[in-house]
C-alpha positions as CSV (number, residue, x, y, z in Angstrom):
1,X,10.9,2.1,11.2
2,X,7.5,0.4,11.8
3,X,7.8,-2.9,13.6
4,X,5.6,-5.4,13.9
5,X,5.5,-8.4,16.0
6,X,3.1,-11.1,15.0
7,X,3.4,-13.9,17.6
8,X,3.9,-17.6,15.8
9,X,5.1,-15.4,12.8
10,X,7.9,-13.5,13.5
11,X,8.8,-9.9,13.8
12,X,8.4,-7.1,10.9
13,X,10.8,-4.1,10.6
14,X,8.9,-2.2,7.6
15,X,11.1,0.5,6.1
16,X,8.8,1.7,3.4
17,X,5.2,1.9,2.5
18,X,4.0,1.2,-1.2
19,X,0.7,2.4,-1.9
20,X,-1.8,1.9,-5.5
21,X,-2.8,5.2,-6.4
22,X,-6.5,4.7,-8.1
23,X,-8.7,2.4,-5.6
24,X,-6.0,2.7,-3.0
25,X,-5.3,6.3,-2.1
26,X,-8.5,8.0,-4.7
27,X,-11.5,7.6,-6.3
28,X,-11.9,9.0,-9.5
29,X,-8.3,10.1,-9.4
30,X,-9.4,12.4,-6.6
31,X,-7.5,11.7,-3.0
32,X,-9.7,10.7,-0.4
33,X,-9.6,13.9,1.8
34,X,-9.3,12.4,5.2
35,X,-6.2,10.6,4.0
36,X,-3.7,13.6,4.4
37,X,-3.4,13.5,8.3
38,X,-3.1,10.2,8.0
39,X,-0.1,9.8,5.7
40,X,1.3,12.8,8.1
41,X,1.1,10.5,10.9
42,X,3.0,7.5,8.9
43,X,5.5,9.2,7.4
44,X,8.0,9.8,10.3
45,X,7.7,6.1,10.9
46,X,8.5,4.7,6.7
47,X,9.0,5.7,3.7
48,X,5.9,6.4,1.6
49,X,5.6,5.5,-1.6
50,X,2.8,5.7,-4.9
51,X,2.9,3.6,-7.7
52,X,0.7,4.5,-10.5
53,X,-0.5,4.0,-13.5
54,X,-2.2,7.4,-13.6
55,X,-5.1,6.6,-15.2
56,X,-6.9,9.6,-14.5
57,X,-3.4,11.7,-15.3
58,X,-3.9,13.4,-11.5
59,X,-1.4,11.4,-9.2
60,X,1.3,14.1,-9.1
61,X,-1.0,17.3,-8.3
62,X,-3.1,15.1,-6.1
63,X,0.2,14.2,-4.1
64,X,2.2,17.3,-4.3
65,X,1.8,18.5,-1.1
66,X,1.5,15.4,0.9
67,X,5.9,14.9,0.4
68,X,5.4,11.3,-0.5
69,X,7.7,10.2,-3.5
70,X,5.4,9.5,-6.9
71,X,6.6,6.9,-9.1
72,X,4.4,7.2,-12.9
73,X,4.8,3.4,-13.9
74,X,6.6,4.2,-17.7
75,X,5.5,0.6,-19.1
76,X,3.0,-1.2,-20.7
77,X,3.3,-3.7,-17.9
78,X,2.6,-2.4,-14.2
79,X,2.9,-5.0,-12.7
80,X,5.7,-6.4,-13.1
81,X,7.2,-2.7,-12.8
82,X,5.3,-2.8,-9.3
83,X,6.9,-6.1,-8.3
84,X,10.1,-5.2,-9.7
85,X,10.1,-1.8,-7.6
86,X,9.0,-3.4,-4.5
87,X,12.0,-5.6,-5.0
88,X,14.4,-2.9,-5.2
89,X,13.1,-1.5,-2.6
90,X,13.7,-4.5,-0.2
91,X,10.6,-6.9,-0.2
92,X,11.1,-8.0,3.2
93,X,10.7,-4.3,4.6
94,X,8.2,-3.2,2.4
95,X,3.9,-2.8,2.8
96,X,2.1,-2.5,0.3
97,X,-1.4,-1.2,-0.1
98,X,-3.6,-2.1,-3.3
99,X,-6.5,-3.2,-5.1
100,X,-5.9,-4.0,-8.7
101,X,-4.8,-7.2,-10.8
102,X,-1.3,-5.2,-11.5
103,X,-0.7,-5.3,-7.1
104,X,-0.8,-8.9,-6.8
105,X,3.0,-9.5,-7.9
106,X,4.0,-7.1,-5.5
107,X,1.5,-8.6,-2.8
108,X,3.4,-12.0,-3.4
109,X,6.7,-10.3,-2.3
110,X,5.7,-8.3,0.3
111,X,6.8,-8.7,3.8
112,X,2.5,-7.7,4.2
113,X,0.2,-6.9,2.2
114,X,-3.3,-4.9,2.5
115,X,-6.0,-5.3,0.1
116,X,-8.6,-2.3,0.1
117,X,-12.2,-3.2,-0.8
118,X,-13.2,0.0,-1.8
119,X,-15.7,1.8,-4.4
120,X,-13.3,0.9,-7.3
121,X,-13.8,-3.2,-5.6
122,X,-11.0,-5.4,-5.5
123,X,-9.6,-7.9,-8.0
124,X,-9.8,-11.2,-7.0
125,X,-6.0,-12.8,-8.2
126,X,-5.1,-10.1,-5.6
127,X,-7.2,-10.5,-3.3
128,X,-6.0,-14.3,-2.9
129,X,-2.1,-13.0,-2.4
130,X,-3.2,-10.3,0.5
131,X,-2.3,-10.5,4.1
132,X,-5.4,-8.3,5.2
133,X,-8.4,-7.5,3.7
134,X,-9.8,-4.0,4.6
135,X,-12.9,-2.1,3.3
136,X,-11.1,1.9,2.8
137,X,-7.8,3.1,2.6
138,X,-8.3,4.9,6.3
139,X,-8.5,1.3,7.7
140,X,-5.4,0.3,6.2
141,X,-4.0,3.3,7.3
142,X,-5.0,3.0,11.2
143,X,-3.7,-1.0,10.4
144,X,-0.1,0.7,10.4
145,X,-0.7,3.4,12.8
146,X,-1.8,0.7,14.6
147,X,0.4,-2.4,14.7
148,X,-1.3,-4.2,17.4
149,X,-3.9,-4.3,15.6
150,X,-2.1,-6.6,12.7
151,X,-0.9,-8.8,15.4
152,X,-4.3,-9.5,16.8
153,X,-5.1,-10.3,12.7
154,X,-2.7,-12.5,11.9
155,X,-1.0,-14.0,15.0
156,X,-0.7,-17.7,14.6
């Protein structure tokens, strides 16, 4: 478990990890090389999951040997397939990492939420519902390698 204290705030006990594929974790469907030892770190501390809409139809071989658990969203609406899994999952344990217009529901729920700014951009209607801002998935990463450094963010 990854806790968090945010002073003014309260405490965090994150269980899981939900991570955007496309934007988040790749570019071009490709996954950002220097990602892999970082999801090895994070992984004995939550549960690490991708949501994607697979637009580039490379999420599985791109994740295969990282262990995290791939989740191909099966409907026309992601979003509210994102939102609804995060739900299931337990909102108020869960991160989640994205970028697109079809994060922001699951940004709303989130116990926190990180927004990557990346080469792919952000959408704004999910920028607005994000915790943290961040300009590459390797920030957000070291954010949760890191937890001090969320408490310095967003202490009250």
């Amino acid at each position: 478990m990854l806790n968090i204290t945010i002073p003014g705030v309260g405490e965090l006990a994150i269980k899981q990890v939900v991570f955007d594929f496309n934007g988040t974790l790749a570019t071009d469907g490709k996954l950002r090389p220097s990602l892999a030892p970082l999801l090895t770190q994070l992984k004995p501390k939550a549960k690490l999951y991708v949501l994607s809409a697979d637009t580039y139809r490379s999420v599985q071989s791109e994740c295969a040997d990282l262990g995290l658990e791939v989740r191909v969203l099966s409907s026309k609406n992601g979003a509210a397939e994102k939102r609804a899994f995060v739900r299931e999952c337990g909102a108020e344990t869960t991160v989640c990492v994205g970028n697109g217009v079809n994060d922001a529901g699951m940004f709303e729920i989130s116990a926190l939420s990180l927004l990557i700014m990346g080469e792919e951009g952000c959408a704004v209607k999910t920028l607005a519902k994000a915790d943290i801002i961040v300009k590459n998935s390797e920030d957000a990463l070291n954010l949760l390698l890191h937890p001090q450094r969320i408490t310095a963010t967003l202490r009250a």
